[in-house]
C-alpha positions in Angstrom: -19.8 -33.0 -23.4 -20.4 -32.2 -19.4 -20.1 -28.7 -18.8 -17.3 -27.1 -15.9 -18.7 -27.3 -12.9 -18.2 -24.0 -11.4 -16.9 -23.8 -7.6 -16.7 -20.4 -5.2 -14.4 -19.8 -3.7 -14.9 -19.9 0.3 -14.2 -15.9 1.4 -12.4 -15.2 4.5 -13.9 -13.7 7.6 -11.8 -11.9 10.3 -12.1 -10.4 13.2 -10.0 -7.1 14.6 -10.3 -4.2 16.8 -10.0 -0.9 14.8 -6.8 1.3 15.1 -7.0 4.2 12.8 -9.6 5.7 10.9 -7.5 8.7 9.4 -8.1 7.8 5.8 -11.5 8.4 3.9 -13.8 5.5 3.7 -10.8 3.5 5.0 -10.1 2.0 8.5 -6.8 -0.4 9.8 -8.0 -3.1 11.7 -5.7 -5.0 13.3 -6.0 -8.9 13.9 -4.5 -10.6 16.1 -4.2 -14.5 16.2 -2.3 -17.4 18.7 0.0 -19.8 16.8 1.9 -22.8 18.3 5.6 -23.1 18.1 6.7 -25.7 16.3 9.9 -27.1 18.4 9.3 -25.0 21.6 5.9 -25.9 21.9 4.7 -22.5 23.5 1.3 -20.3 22.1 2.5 -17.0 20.2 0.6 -14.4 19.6 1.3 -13.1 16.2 -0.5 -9.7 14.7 -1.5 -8.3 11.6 -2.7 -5.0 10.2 -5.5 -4.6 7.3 -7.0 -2.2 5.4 -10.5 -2.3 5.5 -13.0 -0.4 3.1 -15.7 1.4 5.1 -18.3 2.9 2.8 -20.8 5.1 5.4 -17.5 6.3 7.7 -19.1 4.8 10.8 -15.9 2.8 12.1 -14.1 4.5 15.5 -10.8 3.5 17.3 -11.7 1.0 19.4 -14.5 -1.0 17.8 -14.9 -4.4 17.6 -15.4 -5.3 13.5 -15.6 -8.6 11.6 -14.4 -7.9 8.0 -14.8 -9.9 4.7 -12.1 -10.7 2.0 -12.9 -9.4 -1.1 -11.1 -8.2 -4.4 -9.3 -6.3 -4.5 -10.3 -2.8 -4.4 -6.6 -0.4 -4.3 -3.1 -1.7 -3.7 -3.3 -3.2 0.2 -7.3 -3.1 0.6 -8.9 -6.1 0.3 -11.4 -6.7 3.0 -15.0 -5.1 3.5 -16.6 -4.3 6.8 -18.8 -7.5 7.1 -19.9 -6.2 10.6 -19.6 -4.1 14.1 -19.9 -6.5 16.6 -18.9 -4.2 19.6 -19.3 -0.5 19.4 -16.4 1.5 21.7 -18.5 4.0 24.4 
């Protein structure tokens, strides 16, 4: 008998620009991403807001951050900071 081959699951890797970092160890990233229409034809941009778990506090408004699903880790946060790629001055 052939044993289950086991298969991972690909994770999901975003990019946002930070928005709020009111909450402990937490940050809102928000991501924004360009759609096409389906009748009209024309490019929508369409955005999103996430929760992101920052452990060290080191996110500000304004920075540039690629975050990692995850599981889930409270009700709405289920992304990591994976990293900064663009520090606000």
């Amino acid at each position: 008998m052939a044993e289950p081959e086991i298969v991972k699951k690909k994770t999901r890797i975003l990019k946002g620009t930070v928005v709020s970092t009111a909450m402990d160890k937490t940050a809102v990233v928000l991501v924004e991403s360009k759609k096409r229409h389906s009748k009209y034809e024309k490019i929508i941009k369409r955005t999103k807001k996430y929760l992101v778990h920052d452990e060290k506090n080191e996110l500000s408004v304004g920075d540039v951050v690629s975050m990692r699903e995850t599981r889930p880790l409270s009700r709405r946060k289920c992304f990591v900071l994976h990293e900064i790629i663009e520090r606000v001055k």
